[in-house]
Structure formats: structure tokens, C-alpha cells
N, CA and C atoms of all chains as a GROMACS GRO file, in nm:
protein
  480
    1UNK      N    1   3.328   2.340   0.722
    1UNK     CA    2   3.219   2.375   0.631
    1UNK      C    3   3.152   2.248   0.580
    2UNK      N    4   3.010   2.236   0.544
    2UNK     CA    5   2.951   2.157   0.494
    2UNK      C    6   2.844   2.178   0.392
    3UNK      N    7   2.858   2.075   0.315
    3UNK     CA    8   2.771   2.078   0.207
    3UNK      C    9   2.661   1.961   0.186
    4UNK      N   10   2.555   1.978   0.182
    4UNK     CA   11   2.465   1.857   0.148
    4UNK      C   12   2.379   1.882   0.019
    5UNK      N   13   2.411   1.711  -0.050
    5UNK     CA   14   2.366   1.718  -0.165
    5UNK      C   15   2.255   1.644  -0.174
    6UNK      N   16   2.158   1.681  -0.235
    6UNK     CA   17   2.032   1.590  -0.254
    6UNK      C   18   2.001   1.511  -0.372
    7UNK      N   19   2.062   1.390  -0.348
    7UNK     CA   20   2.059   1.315  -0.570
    7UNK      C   21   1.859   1.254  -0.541
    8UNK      N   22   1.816   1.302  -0.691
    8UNK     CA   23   1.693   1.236  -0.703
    8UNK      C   24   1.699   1.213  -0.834
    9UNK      N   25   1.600   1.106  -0.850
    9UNK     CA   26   1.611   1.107  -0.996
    9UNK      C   27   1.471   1.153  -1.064
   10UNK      N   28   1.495   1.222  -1.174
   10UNK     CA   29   1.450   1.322  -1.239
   10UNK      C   30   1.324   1.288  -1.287
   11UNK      N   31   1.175   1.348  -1.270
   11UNK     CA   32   1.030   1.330  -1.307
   11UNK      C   33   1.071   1.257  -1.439
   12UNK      N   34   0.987   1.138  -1.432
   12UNK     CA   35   1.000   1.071  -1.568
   12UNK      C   36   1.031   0.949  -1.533
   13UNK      N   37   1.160   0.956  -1.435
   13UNK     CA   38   1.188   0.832  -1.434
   13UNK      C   39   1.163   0.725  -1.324
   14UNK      N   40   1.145   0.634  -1.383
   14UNK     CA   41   1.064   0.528  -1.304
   14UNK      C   42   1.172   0.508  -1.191
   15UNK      N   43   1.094   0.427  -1.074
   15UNK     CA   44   1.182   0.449  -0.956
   15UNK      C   45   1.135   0.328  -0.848
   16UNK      N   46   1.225   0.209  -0.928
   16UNK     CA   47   1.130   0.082  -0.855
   16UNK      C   48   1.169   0.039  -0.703
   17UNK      N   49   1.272   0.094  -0.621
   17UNK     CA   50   1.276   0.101  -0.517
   17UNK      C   51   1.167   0.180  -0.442
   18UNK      N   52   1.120   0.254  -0.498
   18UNK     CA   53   0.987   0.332  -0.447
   18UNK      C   54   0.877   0.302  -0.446
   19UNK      N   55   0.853   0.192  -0.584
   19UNK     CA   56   0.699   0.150  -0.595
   19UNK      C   57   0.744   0.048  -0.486
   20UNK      N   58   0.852  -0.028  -0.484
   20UNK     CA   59   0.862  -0.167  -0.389
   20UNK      C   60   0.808  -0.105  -0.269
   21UNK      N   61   0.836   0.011  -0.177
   21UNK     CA   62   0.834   0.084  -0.090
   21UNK      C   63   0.705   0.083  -0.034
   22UNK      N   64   0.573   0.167  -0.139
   22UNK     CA   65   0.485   0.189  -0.155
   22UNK      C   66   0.412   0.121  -0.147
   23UNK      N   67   0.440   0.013  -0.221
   23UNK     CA   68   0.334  -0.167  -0.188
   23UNK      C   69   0.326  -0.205  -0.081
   24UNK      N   70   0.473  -0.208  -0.012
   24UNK     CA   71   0.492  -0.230   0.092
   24UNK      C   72   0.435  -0.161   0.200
   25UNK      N   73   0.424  -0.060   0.208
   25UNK     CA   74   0.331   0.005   0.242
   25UNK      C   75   0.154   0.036   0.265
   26UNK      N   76   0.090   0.001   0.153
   26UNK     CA   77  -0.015  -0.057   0.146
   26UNK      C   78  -0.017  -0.168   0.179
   27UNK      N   79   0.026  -0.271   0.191
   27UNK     CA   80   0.034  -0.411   0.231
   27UNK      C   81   0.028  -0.409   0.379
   28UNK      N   82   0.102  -0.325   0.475
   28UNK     CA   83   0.079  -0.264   0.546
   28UNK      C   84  -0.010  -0.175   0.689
   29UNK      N   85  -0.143  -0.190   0.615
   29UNK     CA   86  -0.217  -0.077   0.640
   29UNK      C   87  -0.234   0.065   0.592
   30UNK      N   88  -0.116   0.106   0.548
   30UNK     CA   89  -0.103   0.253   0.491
   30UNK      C   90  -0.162   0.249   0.372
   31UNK      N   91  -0.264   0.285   0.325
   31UNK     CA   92  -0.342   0.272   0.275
   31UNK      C   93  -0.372   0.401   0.207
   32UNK      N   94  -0.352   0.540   0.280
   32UNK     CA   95  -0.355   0.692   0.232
   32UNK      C   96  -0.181   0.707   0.131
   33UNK      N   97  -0.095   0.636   0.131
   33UNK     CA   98   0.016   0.609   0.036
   33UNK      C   99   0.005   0.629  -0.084
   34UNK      N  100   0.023   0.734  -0.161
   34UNK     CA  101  -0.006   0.719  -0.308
   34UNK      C  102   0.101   0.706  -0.350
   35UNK      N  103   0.210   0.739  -0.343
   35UNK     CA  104   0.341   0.725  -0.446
   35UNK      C  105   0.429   0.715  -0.357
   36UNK      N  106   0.560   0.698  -0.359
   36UNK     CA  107   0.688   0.710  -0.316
   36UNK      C  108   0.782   0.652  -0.403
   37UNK      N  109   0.906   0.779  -0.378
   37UNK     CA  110   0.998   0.818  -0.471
   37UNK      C  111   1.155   0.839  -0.363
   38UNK      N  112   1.220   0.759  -0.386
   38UNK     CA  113   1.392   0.747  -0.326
   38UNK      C  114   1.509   0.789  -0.382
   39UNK      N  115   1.527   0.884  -0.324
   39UNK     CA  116   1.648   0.924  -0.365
   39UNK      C  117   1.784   0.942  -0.235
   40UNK      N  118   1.874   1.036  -0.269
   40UNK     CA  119   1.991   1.029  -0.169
   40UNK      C  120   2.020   1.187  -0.092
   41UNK      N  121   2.078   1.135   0.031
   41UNK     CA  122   2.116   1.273   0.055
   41UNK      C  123   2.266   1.232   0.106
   42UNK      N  124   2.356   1.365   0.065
   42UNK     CA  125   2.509   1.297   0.085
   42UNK      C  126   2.590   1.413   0.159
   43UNK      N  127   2.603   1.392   0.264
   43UNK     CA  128   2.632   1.499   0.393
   43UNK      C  129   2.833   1.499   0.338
   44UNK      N  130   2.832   1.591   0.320
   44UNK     CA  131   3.030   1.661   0.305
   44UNK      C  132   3.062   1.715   0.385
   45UNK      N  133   3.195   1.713   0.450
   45UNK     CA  134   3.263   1.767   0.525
   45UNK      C  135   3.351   1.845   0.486
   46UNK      N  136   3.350   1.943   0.465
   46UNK     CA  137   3.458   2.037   0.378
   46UNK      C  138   3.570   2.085   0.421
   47UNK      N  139   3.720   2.102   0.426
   47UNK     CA  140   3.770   2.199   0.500
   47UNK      C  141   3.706   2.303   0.501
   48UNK      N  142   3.749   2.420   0.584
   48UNK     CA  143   3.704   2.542   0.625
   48UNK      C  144   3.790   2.634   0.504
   49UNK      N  145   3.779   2.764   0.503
   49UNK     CA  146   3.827   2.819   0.405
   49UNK      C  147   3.825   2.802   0.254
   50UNK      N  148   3.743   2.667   0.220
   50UNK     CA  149   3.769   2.680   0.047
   50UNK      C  150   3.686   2.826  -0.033
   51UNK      N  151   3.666   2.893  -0.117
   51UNK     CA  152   3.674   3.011  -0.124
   51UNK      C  153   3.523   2.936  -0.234
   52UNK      N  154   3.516   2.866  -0.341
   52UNK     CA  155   3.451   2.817  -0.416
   52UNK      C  156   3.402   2.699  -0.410
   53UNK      N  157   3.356   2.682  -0.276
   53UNK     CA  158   3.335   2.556  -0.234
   53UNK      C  159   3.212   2.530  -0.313
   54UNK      N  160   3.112   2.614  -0.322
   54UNK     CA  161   2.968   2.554  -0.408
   54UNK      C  162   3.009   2.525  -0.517
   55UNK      N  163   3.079   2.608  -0.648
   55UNK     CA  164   3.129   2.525  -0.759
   55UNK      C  165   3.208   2.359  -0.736
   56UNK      N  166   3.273   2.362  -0.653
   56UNK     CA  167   3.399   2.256  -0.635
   56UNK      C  168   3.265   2.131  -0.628
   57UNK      N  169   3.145   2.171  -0.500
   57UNK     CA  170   3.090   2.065  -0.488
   57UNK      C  171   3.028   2.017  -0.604
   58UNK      N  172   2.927   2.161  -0.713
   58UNK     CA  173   2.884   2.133  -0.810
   58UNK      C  174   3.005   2.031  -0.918
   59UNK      N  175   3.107   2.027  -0.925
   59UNK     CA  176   3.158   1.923  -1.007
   59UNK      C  177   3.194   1.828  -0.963
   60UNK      N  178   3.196   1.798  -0.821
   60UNK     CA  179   3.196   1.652  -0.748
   60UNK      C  180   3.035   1.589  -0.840
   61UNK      N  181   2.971   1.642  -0.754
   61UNK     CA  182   2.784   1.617  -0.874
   61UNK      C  183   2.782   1.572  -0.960
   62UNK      N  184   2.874   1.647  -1.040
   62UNK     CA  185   2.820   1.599  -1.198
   62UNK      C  186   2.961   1.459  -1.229
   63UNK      N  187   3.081   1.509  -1.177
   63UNK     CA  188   3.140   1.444  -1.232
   63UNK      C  189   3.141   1.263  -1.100
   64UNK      N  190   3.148   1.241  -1.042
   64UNK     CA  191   3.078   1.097  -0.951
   64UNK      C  192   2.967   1.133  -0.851
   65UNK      N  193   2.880   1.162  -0.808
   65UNK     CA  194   2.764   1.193  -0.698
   65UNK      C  195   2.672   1.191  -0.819
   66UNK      N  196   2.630   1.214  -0.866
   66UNK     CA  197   2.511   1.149  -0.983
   66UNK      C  198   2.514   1.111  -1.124
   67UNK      N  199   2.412   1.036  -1.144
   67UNK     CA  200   2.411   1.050  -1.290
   67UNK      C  201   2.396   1.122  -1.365
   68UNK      N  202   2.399   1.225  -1.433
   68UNK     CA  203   2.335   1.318  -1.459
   68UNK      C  204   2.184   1.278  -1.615
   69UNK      N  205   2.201   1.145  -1.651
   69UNK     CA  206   2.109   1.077  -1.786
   69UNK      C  207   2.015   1.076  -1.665
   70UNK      N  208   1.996   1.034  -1.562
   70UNK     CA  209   1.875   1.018  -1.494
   70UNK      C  210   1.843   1.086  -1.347
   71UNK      N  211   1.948   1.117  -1.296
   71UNK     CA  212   1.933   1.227  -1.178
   71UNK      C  213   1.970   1.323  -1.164
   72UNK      N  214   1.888   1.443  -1.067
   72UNK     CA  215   1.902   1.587  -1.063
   72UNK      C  216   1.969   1.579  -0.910
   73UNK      N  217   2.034   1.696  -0.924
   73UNK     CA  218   2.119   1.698  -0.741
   73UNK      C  219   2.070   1.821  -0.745
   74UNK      N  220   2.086   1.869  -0.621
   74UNK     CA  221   2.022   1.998  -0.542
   74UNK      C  222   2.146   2.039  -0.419
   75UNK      N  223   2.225   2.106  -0.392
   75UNK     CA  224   2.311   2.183  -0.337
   75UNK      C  225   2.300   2.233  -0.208
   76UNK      N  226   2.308   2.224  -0.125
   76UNK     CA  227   2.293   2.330   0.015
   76UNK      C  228   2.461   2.368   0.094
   77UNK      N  229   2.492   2.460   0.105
   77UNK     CA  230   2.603   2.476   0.154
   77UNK      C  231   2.562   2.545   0.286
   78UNK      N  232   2.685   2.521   0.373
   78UNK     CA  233   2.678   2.604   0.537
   78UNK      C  234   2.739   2.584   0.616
   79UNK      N  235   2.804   2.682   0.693
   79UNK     CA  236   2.954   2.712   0.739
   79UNK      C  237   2.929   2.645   0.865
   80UNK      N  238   2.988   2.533   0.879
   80UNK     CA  239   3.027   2.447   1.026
   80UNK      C  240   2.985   2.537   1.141
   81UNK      N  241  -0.089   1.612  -0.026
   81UNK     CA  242   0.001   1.656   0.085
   81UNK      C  243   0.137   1.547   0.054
   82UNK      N  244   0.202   1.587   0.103
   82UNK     CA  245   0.378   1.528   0.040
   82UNK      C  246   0.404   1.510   0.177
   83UNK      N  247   0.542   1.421   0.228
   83UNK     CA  248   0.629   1.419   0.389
   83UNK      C  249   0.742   1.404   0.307
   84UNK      N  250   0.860   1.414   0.334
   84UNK     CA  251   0.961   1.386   0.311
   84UNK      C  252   1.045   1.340   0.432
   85UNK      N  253   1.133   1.228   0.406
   85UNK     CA  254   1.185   1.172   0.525
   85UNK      C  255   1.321   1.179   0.486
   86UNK      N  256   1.396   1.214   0.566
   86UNK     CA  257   1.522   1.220   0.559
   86UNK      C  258   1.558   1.069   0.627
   87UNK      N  259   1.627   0.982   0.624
   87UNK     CA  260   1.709   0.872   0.728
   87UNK      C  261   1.875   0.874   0.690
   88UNK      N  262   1.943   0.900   0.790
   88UNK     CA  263   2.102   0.858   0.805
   88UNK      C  264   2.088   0.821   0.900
   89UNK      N  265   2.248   0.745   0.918
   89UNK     CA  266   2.260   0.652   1.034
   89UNK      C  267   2.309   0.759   1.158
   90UNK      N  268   2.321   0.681   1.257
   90UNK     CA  269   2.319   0.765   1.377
   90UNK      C  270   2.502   0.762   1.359
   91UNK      N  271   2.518   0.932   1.474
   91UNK     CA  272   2.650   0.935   1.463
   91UNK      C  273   2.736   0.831   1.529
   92UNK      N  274   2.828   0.765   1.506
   92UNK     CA  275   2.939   0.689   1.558
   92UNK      C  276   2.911   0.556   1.450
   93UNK      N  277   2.786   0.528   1.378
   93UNK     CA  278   2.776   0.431   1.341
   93UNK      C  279   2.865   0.462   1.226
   94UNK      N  280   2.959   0.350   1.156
   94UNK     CA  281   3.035   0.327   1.054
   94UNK      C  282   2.941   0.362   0.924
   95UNK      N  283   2.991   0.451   0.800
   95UNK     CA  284   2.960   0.484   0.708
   95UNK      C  285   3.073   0.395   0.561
   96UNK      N  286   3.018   0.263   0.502
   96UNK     CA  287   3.114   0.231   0.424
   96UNK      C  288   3.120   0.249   0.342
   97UNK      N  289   2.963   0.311   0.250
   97UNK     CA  290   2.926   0.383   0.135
   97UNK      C  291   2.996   0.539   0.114
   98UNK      N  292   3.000   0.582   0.268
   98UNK     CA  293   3.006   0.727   0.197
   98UNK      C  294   3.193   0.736   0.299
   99UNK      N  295   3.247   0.646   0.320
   99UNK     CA  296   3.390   0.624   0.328
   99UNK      C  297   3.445   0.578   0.161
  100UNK      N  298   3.373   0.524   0.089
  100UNK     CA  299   3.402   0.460  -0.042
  100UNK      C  300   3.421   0.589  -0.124
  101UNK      N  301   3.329   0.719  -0.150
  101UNK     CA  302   3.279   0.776  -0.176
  101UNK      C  303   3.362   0.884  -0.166
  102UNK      N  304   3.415   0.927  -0.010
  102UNK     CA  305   3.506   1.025   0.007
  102UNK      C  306   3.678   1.001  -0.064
  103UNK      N  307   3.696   0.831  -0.040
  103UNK     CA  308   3.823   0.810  -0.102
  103UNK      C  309   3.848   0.820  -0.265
  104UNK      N  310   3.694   0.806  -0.296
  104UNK     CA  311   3.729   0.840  -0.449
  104UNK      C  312   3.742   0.968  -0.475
  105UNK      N  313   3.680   1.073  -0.401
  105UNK     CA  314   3.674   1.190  -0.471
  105UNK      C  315   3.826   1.268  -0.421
  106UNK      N  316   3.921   1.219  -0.294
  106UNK     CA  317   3.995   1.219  -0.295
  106UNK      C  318   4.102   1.204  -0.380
  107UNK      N  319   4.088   1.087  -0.431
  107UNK     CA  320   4.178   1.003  -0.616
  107UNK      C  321   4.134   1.137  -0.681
  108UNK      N  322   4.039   1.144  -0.726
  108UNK     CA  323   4.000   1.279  -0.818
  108UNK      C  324   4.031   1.407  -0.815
  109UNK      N  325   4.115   1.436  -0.702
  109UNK     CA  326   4.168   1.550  -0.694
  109UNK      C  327   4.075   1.675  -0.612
  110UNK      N  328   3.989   1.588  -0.543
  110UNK     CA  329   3.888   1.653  -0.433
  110UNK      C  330   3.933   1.663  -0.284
  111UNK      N  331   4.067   1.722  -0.257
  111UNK     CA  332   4.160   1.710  -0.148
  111UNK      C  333   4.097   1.773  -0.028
  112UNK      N  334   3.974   1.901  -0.082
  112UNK     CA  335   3.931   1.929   0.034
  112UNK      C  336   3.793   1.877   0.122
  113UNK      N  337   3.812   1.721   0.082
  113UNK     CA  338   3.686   1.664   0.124
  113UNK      C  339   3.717   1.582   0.285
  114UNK      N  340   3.672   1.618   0.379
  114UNK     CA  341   3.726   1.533   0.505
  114UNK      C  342   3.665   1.445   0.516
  115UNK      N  343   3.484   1.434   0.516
  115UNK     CA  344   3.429   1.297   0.502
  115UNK      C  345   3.313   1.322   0.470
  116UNK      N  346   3.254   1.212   0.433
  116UNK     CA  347   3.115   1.192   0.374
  116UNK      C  348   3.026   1.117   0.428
  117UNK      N  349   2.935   1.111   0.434
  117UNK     CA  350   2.833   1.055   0.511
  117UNK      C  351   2.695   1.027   0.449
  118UNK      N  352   2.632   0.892   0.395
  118UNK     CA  353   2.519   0.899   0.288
  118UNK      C  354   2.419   0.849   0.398
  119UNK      N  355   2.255   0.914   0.353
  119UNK     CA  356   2.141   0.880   0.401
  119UNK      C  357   2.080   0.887   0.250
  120UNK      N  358   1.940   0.840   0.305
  120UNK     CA  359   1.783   0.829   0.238
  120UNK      C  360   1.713   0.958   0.218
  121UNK      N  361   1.691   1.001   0.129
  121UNK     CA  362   1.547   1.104   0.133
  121UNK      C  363   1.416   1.005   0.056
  122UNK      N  364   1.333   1.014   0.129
  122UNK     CA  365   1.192   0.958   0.086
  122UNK      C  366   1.095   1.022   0.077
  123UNK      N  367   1.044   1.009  -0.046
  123UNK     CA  368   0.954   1.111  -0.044
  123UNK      C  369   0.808   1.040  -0.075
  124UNK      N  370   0.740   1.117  -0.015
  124UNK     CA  371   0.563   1.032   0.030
  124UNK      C  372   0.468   1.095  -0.002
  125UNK      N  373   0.412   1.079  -0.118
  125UNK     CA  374   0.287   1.155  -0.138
  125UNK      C  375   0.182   1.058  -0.072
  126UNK      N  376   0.089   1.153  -0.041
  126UNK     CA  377  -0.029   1.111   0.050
  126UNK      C  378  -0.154   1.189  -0.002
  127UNK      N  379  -0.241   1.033   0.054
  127UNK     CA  380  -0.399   1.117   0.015
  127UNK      C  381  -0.446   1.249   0.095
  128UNK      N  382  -0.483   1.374   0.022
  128UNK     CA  383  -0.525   1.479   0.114
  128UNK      C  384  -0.616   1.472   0.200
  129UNK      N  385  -0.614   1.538   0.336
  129UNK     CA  386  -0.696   1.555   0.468
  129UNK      C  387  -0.632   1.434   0.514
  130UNK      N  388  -0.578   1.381   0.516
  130UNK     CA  389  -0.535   1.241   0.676
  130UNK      C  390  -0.503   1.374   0.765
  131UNK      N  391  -0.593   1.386   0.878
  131UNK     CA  392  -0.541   1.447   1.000
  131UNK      C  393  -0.473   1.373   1.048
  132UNK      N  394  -0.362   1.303   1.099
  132UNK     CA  395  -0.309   1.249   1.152
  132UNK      C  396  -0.177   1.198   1.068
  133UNK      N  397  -0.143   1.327   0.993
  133UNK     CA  398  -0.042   1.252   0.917
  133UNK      C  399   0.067   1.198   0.936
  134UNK      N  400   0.153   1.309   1.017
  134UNK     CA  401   0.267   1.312   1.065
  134UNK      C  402   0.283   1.210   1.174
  135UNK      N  403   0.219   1.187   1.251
  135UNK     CA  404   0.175   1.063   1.339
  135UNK      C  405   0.186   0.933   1.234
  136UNK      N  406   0.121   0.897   1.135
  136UNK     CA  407   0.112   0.792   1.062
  136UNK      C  408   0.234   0.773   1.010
  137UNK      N  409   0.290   0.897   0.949
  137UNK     CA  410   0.453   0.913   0.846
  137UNK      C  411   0.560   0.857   0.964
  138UNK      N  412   0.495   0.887   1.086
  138UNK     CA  413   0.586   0.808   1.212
  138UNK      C  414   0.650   0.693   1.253
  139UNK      N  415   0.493   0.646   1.219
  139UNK     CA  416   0.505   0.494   1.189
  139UNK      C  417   0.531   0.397   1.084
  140UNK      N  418   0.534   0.453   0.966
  140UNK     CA  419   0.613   0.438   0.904
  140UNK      C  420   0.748   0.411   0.885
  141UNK      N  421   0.789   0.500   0.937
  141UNK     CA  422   0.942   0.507   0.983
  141UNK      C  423   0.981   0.422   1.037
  142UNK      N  424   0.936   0.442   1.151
  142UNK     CA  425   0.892   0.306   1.250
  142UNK      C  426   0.933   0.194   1.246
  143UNK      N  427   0.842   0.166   1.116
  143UNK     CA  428   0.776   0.010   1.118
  143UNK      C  429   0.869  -0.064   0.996
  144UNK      N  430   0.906   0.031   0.880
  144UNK     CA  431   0.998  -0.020   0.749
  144UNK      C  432   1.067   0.052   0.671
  145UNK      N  433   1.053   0.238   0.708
  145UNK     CA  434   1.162   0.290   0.627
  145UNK      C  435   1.297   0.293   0.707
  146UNK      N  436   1.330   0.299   0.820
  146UNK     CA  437   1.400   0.252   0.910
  146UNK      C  438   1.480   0.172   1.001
  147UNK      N  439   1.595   0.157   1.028
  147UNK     CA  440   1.647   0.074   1.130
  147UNK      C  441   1.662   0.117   1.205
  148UNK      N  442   1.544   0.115   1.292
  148UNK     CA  443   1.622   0.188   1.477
  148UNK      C  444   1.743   0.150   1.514
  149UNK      N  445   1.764   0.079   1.550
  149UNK     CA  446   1.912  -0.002   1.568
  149UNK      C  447   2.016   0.110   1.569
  150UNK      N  448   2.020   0.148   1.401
  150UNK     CA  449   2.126   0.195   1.361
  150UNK      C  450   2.125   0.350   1.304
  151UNK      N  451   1.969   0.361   1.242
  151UNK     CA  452   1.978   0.532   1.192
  151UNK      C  453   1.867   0.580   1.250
  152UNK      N  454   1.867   0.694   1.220
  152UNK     CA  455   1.770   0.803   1.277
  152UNK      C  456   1.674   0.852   1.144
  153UNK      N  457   1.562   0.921   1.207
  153UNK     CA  458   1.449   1.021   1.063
  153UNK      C  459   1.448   1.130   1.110
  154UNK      N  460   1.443   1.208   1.027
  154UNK     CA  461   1.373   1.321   1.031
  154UNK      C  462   1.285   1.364   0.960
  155UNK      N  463   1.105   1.412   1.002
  155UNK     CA  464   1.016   1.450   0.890
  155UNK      C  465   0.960   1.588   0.841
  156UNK      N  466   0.972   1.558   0.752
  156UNK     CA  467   0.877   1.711   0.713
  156UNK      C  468   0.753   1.701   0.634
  157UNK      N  469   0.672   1.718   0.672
  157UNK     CA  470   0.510   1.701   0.576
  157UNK      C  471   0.509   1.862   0.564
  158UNK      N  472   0.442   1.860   0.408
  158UNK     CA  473   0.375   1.964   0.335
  158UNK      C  474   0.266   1.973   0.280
  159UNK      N  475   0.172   2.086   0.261
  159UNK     CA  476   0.047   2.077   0.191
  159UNK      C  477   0.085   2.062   0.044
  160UNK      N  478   0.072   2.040  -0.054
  160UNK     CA  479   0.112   2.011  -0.202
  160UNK      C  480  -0.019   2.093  -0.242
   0.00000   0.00000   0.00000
């Protein structure tokens, strides 16, 4: 089973790997670039059978996989 | 219009972030975790009407959100 989590950090907060990105970008040629914003995606390998695997992952999340003062995670679960 | 880019590394390539990652949540009492695996989500807002977006978001990839070498993209553009 697998789970993928999506850490971003939350409207508001500034996100200077992204503006670096973005410049870079315009600098570039890309020129139609208006924003960019970086965040994570964190692919799990689950055993098979856990029964509550979406809760279990939800407190991996909160408790080390994000911050929760500045980033939101997003959940996807799906059976190998 | 928005793209979002997914990048992880290609399979076989060594993961030391999300090997770091699995052994902690292991310590934590996360026994049913077999492995972990971290990528990029990027997200790209863009000026509306570029016909040629997904083509451009290509090169992008391409050219600096990416290491061919070592990971792979995957894109998705949306109308916003």
C-alpha cells in the first residue's frame, strides 16, 4: 500500500526558493512566469493490511513530515 | 493558468533524504513504514493564453527545474 503526501506551505507564506526559481526563470526567457511556489511530495511505502493507514499517515504529518506553523499536507492513499 | 510539476528521482537512484526520513519514523514507532521516497512539486502560475504552454513548462523542466541525469517530471497544466 501507498501513501503520498503533498507538504506546501500555506498562502501567506513567503516562499523564497520559489521567487529564486521564478527569477530564474525570467532571466531565462520565460517571461509568461508569474509566480512559483515549492513545496514536497513524499511517496510511502506501507505494509499491506494496515486497517487505519490514512489516520497513521495523518500523524506521521503532523507529528515529523511538516510543519504544521507554516505548512499544509494533503493525503492520497492507494492500494499497491 | 497554473502547471504543476511533480520531479522525483528516477527509480534505482539512491534516496538519502527520504532513507533519513523512513528511519526516523521508524524510531517513532511508525513500524509499518517500508520506505520513503521524496520529490518536488512546483507549482507555476502563468500568464493566460500562452498556447504553447505545456511545450514551454517542458522546457523548463528541461532547462532548470530538473536533473536529467538523475530524476524524472511529470506535468499537469490547468486553466485557473
Amino acid at each position: 500500500m501507498n501513501a503520498k503526501v503533498v507538504v506546501s506551505l500555506k498562502d501567506g507564506i513567503l516562499d523564497p526558493e520559489g521567487q529564486a526559481v521564478a527569477s530564474a526563470l525570467g532571466r531565462m526567457g520565460f517571461d509568461e512566469v508569474k509566480d512559483v511556489r515549492i513545496g514536497k511530495v513524499i511517496e510511502i511505502e506501507l505494509e499491506d493490511g494496515i486497517a487505519d493507514a490514512e489516520v497513521r499517515v495523518k500523524q506521521m504529518c503532523e507529528q515529523i513530515l511538516s510543519n504544521p506553523v507554516i505548512e499544509k499536507f494533503h493525503i492520497q492513499t492507494e492500494q499497491s
